[in-house]
C-alpha positions as CSV (number, residue, x, y, z in Angstrom):
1,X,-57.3,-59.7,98.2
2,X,-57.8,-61.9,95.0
3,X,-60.5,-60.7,92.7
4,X,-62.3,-63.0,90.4
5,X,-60.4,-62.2,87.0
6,X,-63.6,-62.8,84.7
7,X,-65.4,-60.5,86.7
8,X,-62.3,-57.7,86.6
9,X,-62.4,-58.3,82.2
10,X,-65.9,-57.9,82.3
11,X,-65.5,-54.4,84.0
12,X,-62.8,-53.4,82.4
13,X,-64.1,-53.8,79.1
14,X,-67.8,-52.5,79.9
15,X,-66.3,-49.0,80.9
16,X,-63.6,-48.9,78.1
17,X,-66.5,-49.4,75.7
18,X,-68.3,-46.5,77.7
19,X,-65.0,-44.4,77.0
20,X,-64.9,-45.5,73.2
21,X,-68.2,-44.4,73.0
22,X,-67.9,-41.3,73.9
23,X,-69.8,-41.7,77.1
24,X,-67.2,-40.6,78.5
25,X,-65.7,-37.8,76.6
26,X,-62.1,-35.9,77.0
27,X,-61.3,-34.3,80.2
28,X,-65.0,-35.3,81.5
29,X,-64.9,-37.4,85.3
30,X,-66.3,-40.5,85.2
31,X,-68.5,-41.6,88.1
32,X,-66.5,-42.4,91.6
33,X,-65.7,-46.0,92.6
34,X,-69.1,-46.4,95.3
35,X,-71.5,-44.6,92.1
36,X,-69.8,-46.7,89.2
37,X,-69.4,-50.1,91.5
38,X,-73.7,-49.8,92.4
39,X,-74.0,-49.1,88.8
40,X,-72.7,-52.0,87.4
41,X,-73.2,-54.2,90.1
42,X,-69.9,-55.0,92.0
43,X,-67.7,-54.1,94.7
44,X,-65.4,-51.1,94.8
45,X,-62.4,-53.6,94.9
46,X,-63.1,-54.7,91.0
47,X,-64.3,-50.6,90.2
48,X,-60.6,-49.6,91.3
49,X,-58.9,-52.8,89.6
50,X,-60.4,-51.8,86.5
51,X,-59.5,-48.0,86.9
52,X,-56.0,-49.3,87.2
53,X,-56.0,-51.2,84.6
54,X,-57.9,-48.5,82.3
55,X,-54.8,-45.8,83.9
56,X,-52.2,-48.8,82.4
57,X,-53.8,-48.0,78.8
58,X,-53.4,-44.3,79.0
59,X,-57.4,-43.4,78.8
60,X,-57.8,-42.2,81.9
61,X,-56.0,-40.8,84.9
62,X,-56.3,-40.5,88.3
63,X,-56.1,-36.6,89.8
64,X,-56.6,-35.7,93.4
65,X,-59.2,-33.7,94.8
66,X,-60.6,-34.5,90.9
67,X,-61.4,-38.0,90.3
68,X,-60.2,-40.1,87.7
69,X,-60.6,-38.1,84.7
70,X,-60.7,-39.6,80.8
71,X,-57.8,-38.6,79.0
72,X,-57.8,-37.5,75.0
73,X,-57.5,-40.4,72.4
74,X,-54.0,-39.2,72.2
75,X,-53.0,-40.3,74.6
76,X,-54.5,-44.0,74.3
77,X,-52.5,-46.7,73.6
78,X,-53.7,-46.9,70.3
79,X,-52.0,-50.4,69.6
80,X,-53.2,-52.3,72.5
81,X,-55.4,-55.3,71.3
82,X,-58.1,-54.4,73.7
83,X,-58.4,-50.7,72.6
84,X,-59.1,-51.2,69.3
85,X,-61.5,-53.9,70.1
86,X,-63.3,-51.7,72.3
87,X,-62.7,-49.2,69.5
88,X,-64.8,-51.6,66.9
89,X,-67.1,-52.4,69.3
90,X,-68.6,-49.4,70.1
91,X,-68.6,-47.1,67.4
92,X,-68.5,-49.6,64.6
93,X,-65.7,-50.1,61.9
94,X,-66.2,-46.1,60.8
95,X,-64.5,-44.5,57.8
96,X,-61.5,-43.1,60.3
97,X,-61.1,-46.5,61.9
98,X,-61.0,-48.2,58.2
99,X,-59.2,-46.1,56.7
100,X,-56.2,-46.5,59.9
101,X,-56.9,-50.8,59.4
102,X,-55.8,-50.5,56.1
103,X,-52.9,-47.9,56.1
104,X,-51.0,-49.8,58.8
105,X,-52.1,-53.4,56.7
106,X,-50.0,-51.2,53.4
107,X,-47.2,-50.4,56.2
108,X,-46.3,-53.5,57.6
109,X,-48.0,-57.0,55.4
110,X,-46.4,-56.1,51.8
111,X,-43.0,-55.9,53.5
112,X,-43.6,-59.2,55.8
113,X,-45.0,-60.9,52.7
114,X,-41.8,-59.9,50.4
115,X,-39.8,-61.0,53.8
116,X,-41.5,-64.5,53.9
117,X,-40.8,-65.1,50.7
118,X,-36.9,-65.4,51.2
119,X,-37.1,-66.6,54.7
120,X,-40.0,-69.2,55.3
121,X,-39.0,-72.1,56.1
122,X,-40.5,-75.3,54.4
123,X,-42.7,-76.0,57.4
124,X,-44.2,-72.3,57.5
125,X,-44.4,-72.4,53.1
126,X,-46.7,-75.9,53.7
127,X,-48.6,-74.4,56.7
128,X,-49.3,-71.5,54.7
129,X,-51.0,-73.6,51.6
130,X,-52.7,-75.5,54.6
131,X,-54.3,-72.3,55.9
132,X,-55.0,-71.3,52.4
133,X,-56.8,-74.6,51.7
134,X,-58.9,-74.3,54.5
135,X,-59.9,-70.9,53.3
136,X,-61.0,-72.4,50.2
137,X,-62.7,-75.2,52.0
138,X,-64.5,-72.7,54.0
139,X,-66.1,-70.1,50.9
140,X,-68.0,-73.8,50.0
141,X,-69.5,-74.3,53.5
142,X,-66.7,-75.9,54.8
143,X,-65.3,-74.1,57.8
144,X,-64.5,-70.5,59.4
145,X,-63.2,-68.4,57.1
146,X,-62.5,-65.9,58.8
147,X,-60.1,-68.1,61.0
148,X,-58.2,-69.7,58.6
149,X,-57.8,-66.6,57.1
150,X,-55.9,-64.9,60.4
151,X,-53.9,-67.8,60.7
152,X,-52.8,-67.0,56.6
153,X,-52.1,-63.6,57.6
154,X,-50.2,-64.6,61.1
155,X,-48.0,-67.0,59.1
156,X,-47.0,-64.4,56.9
157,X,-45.8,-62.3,59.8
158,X,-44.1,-65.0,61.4
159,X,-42.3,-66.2,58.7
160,X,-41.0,-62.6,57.8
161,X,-38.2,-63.4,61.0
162,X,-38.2,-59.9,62.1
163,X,-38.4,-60.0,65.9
164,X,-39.5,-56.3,66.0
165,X,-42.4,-56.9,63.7
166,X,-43.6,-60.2,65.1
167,X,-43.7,-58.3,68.6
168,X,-46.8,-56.8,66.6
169,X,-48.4,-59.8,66.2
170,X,-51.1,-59.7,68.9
171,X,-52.0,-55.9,67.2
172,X,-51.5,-56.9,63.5
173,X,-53.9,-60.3,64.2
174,X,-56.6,-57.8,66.2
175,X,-56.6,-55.4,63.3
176,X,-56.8,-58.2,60.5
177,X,-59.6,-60.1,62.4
178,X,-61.6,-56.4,62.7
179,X,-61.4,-55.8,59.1
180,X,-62.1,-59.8,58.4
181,X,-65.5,-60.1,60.3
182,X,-67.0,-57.0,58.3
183,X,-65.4,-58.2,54.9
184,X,-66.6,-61.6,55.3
185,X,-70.2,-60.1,55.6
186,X,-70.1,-58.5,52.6
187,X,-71.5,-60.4,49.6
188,X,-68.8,-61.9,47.8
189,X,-66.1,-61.2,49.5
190,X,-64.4,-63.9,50.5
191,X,-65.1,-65.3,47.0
192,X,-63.1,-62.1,45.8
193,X,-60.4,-62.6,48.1
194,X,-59.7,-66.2,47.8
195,X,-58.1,-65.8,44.2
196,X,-55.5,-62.8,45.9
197,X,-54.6,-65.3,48.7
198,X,-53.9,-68.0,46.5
199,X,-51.6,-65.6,44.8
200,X,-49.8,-64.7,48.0
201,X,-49.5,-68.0,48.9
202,X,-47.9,-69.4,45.5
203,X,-45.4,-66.6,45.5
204,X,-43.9,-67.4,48.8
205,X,-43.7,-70.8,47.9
206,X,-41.6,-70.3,44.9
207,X,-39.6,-67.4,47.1
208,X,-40.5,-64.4,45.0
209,X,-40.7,-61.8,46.8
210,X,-41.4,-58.9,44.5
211,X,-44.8,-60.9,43.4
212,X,-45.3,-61.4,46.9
213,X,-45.0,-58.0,47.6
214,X,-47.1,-57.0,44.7
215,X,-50.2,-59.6,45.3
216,X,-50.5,-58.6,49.0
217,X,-50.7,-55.0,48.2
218,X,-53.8,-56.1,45.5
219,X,-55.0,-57.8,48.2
220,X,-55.3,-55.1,50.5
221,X,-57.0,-53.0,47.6
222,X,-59.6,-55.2,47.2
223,X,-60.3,-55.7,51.0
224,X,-60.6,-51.6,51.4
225,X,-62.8,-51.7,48.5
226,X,-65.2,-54.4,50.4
227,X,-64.6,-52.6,53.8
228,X,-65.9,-49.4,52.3
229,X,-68.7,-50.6,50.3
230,X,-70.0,-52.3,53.1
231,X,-69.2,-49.1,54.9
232,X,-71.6,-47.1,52.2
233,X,-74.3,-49.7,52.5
234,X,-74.6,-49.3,56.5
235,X,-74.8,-45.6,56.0
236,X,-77.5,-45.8,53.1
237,X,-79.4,-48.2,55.2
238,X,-79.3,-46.5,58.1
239,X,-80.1,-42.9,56.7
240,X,-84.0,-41.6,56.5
241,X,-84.9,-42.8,53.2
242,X,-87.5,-40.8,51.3
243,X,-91.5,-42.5,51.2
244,X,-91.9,-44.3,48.1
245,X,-95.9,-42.9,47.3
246,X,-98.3,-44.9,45.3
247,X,-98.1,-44.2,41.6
248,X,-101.5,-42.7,42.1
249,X,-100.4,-39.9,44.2
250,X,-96.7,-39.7,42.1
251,X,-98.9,-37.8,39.5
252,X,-98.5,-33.9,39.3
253,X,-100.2,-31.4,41.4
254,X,-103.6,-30.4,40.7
255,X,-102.5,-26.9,39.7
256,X,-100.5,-28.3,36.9
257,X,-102.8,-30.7,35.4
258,X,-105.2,-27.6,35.3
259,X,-102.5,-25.6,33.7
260,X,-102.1,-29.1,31.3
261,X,-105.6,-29.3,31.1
262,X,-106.1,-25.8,29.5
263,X,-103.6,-26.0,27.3
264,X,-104.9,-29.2,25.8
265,X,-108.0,-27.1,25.6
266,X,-106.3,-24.6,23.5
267,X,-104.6,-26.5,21.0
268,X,-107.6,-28.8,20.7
269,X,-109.6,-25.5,19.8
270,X,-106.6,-24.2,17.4
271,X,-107.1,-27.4,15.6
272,X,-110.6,-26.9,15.4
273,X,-110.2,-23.7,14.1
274,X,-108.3,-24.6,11.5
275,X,-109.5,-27.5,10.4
276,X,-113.1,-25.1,9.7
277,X,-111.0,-22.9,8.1
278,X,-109.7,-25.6,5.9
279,X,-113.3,-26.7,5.1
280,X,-114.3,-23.3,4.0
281,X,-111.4,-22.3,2.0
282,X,-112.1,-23.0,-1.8
C-alpha cells in the first residue's frame, strides 16, 4: 500500500524532533503504533513507515516483547542531514552543537578551499565571484544572504574535486546553512563576513592556495565568534534577570541611615564643641 510521502516526512520528522528533544530519552519506549498513530492523528500504516525510517538512522530500534525502544545518541547517524536538522530544531544551536559546526567547518573547508584554489575550473572561479556578488548585493537589501552564501560555500566544496569529500555535500551544506541562519541574525554579521569571503574568493581566483587556506580559517573565526555571542545573548535574555527598583527604594536600609544619621550627629556636635572651645580660648 502506497502511503502519502508528505504525510510519512511530516511524521518522521515530528517524532525525530520528539527524540532530539529528549522526549524521548535513551533506552526509554516510545508509545506503540495504535497510541502514537491516535496521537498524532494518522494510521498505523504511516506510524510503522516512520519507525522504519527512524530504525534506518540508528535512533531507535525495534525489540520484541519490548517495543521499539530509543537508542543513545551514539548510535545516531550523526551526519545525516535530517538529524542534525532535527538536532537544531529542537534544542536550539547550543554551545555542544556549535562548538561540533565549527570543528568539522576547521576539518574539512580550509582544506577544500586550499584544493579549489589549484583545481577550479574557470567556470566554478566565475560562479564563485557570482555567488559572492550576490552576497554583497544582499547585506544592502538586495537578496537572501544566507542563500548565496551556501551556494559560496558549496562551490568551494565542489571545486576541491575530491569525490570522497563532495559525498559530504548534502552534510557540509546542512551544517553551513545551521550556523548561517543564527549568524545572519546577529547584528553585523554578515557585514563582518562579507570582507572574509571576498578574501576567499580573490584567492581562489588567482589559485593561491595557502591564502585560501588561511582566509577561510579567519573566516571560520569570525563566524564562531558571532555564533557564540549570539549564543551568550540568548542565555542572558533568557535567564531571570534581577528587578531594576526605583532610585527611591535603591537608597540604604533604614538601619543604616540611622547608623549615618547619628554619626552625622556626632561630628556635627564635635564641631560644635570645638568651635566653643575656640571662641573661649584667649
Amino acid at each position: 500500500m502506497m502511503i502519502n510521502m508528505t504525510l510519512y516526512l511530516d511524521i518522521l520528522t515530528r517524532i525525530g524532533i520528539d527524540i532530539c528533544a529528549g522526549r524521548y530519552a535513551p533506552g526509554q519506549v516510545i508509545p506503540p503504533e495504535p497510541v502514537l498513530g491516535a496521537q498524532l492523528g494518522v494510521s498505523r500504516i504511516v506510524i510503522r513507515e516512520a519507525i522504519k525510517g527512524l530504525v534506518s538512522k540508528g535512533m531507535v530500534e525495534t525489540r520484541r516483547r519490548t517495543g521499539t525502544v530509543v537508542l543513545d545518541h551514539a548510535r545516531w547517524s550523526l551526519l545525516d542531514p535530517q538529524i542534525m536538522t532535527w538536532r537544531a530544531e529542537a534544542t536550539g544551536v547550543d554551545l555542544p552543537l556549535a562548538n561540533d559546526i565549527m570543528e568539522l567547518r576547521r576539518i574539512v573547508e580550509p582544506a577544500a578551499a586550499r584544493l579549489a584554489a589549484d583545481r577550479a575550473s574557470d567556470a566554478e572561479r566565475k560562479a564563485l565571484r557570482a555567488a559572492y556578488e550576490a552576497m554583497a548585493n544582499a547585506v544592502t537589501g538586495n537578496g537572501d544572504y544566507v542563500a548565496a552564501d551556501l551556494a559560496f560555500h558549496d562551490i568551494i566544496i565542489r571545486a576541491c574535486a575530491n569525490p570522497l569529500v563532495t559525498q559530504l555535500q548534502g552534510v557540509i551544506s546542512t551544517v553551513l546553512r545551521i550556523g548561517f541562519e543564527r549568524v545572519a541574525e546577529t547584528p553585523g554579521g554578515p557585514e563582518r563576513s562579507l570582507p572574509l569571503h571576498r578574501e576567499v574568493c580573490e584567492a581562489i581566483e588567482k589559485r593561491n592556495g595557502l591564502k585560501a587556506e588561511r582566509a577561510v580559517l579567519a573566516l571560520i573565526d569570525q563566524a564562531e565568534s558571532d555564533l557564540r555571542e549570539l549564543l551568550r545573548a540568548r542565555r542572558w535574555l533568557n535567564a531571570p534577570q534581577p528587578i531594576a527598583l526605583p532610585a527611591t527604594e535603591r537608597a540604604q536600609p533604614a538601619h543604616a541611615g540611622r547608623a549615618s544619621t547619628k554619626s552625622n550627629t556626632k561630628t556635627t556636635s564635635k564641631s560644635r564643641e570645638k568651635t566653643h572651645e575656640g571662641t573661649n580660648s584667649p
